[in-house]
N, C-alpha and C positions, 0 to 999 in steps of 0.2 A: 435284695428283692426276692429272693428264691424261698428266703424262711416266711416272709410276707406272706408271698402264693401260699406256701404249706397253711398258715394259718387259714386264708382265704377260704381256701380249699376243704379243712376241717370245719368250718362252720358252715358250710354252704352244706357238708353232709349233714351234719348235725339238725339242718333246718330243713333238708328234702322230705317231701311227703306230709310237711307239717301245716295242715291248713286251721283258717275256720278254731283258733282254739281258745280257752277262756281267756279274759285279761292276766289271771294267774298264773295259770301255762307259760303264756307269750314273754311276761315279765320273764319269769325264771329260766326260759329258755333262751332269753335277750342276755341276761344278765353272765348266763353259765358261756354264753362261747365270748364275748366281749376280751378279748386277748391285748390289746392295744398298753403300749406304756404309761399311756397316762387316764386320766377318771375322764370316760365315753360320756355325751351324751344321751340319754334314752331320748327317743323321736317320734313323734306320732304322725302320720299322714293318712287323712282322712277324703277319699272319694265320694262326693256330694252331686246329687241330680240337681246341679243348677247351673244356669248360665250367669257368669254376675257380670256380661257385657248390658244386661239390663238390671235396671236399677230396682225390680221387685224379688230380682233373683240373688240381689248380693247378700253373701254370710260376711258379716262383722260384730266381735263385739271381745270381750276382755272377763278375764278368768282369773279370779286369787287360787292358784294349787294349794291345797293344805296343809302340805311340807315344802314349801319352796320349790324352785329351780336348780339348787345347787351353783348358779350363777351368778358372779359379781356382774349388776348389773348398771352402768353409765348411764346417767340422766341430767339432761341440761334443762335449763327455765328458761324461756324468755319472762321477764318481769323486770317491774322499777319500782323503788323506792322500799317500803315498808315489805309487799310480796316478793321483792328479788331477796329481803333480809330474812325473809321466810323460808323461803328456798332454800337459801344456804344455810341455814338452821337444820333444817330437816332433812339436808347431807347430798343438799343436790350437789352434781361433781362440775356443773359449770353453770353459770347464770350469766343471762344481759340482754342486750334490749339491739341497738342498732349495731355495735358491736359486733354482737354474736351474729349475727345476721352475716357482715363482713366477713368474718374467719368462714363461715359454712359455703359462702360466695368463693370465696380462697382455693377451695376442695377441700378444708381443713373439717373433717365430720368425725367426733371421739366421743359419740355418745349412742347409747345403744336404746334412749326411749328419749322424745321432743316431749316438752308439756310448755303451753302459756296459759299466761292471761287474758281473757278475754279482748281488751283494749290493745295486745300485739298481734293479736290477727294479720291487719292490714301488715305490717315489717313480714312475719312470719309468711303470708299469702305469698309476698316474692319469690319464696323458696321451694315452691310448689313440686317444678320441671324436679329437682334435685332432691327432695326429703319424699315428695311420692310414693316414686318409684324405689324407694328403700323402706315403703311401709313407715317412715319416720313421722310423715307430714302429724301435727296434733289434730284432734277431730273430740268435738264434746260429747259422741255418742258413743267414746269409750272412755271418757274420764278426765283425757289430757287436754280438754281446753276448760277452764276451771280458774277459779279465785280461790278454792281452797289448794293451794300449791302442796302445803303441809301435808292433806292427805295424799294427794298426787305421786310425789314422793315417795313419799312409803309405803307406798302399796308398791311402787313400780321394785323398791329394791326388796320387795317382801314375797316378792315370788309372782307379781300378779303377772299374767301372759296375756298379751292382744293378738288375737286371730285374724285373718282378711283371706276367701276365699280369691285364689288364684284362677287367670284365664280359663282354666283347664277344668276349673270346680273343685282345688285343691286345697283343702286345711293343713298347714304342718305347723308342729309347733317342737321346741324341745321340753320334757315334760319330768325331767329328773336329770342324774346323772346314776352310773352301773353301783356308787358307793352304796346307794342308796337300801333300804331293804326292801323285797317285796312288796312286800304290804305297803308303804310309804307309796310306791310306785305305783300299783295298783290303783291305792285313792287317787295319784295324781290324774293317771288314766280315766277314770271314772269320770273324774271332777271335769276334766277337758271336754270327755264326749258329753256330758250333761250341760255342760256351757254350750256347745256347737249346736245340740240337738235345742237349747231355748232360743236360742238364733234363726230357728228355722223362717226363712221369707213368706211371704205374700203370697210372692209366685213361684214359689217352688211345686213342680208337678211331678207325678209318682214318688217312686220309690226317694225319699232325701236322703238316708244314708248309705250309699252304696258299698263301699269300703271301710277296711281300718285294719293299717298295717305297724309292727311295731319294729324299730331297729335300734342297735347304737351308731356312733358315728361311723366306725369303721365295718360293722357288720351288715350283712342282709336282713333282708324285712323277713318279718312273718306275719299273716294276716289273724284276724283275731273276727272271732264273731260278734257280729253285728249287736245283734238281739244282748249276748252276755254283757258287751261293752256299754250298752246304754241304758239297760237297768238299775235304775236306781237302788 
């Protein structure tokens, strides 16, 4: 635990006094104390003027990175017939229909993105209380409720990331891993805040993007400027 702290410790110097800096900065500053045994996550968490306990103020919606996630990423179907042979064509990691439903009732959950078909709504609605509240639930305003499964798919193991602003106004997302090179990282960065900032609501009032902090798994954030981060 004690060599742990010293790392802690050194990065946390490493990041004092360091505000407000370019996406380029942050990256290489993320990337240079990232000490951990194995390949970190890079992390984004974005502070947003909104309340999304109302529905003009909710941020959602889904983002292809240009260099992936670095993430193997788990994806079940609900479908039947010709779309469940779809699925499992296109490398989904589980497919079914009343079944599946069954297993995720179980607590048995091994997948890291839900997608149907339009006609499993009703089975899948059951599962509401339980895929919710993990951000699983499918929803057609970011792609995963769909008859084209095929593309569904591959986009989810192709790097695409779904956003849902949290209680608090919070965007986070994982947006690389430390393997990765700057630049790589960078566009992913870019690519996130220009997805969140198209998301902008209805009723969203003042200032929308209040924040933007970058970390890896084990390390501390550093904030990153606003204005840099969301020019295009």
């Amino acid at each position: 635990m004690a060599k742990l702290g010293k790392r802690t410790r050194a990065a946390r110097e490493a990041f004092a006094g360091k505000d407000n800096l370019s996406v380029e900065e942050a990256v290489a500053l993320v990337k240079k104390n990232a000490s951990a045994k194995f390949d970190e996550s890079v992390e984004i968490a974005m502070n947003l003027g909104v309340d999304p306990r109302h529905a003009d103020q909710m941020v959602r919606g889904v983002v292809g990175l240009p260099n992936g996630t670095g993430k193997t990423v788990r994806v079940a179907v609900f479908a039947r017939g010709a779309k469940a042979d779809e699925a499992q064509a296109a490398g989904a990691d589980i497919v079914g229909a009343e079944d599946l439903m069954e297993t995720i009732q179980g607590g048995t959950i091994e997948f890291d993105r839900c997608i149907a078909t339009p006609d499993m709504m009703p089975i899948v609605g059951r599962l509401g209380k339980i895929l919710g509240p993990r951000n699983l639930m499918p929803n057609p305003k970011v792609g995963t409720v769909t008859m084209d499964v095929k593309e569904a798919v591959e986009a989810a193991k192709g790097g695409q990331v779904q956003f849902k602003a949290e209680k608090a106004g919070v965007v986070h997302a994982g947006i690389g891993k430390v393997s990765f090179d700057e630049a790589k990282l960078a566009e992913n960065v870019r690519a996130f805040v220009g997805a969140v900032a198209r998301a902008k609501p209805t009723g969203a009032k003042g200032t929308y993007m209040k924040k933007i902090a970058l970390s890896s798994t084990m390390g501390p954030g550093v904030s990153v400027d606003v204005g840099n981060a969301s020019s295009e």
